[in-house]
N, C-alpha and C positions, 0 to 999 in steps of 0.2 A: 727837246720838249721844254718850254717854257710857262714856270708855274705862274700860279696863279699872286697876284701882286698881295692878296691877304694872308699870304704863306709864309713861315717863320724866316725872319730875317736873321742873315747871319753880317758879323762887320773882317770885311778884308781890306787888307794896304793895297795901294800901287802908289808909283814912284812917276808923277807929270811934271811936265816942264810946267816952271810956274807963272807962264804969260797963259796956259793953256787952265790952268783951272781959275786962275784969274776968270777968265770968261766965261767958263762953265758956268761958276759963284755968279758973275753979272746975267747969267743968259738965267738960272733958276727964278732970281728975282725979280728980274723982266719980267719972266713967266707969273709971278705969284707962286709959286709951288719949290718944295723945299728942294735943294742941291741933291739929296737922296733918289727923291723921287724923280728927278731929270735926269741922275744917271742910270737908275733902274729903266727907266722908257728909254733910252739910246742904247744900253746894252739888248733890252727885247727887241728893236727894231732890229740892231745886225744882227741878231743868231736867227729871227724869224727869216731877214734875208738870205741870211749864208745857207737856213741850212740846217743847222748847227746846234745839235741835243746836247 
């Protein structure tokens, strides 16, 4: 189940190769919208795909 985006935020590490958040960082700001909030919306799209509560 995937909550709701106004729902308490918690902060976790992970460990990317750093040509890959490089782009992330370029692809948020393309977007206008914070690096957070891109990876919030790219993890909701795979669990919504997968599946995956």
């Amino acid at each position: 189940m995937v909550e709701n985006s106004d729902a308490k935020k918690v902060q976790f590490n992970v460990y990317l190769p750093a040509a890959l958040v490089k782009q992330i960082k370029h692809a948020a700001i393309d977007e206008g919208t914070s690096l957070s909030s891109l990876v919030e919306r790219i993890m909701i799209d795979y669990v919504s795909k997968e599946g995956t509560s």
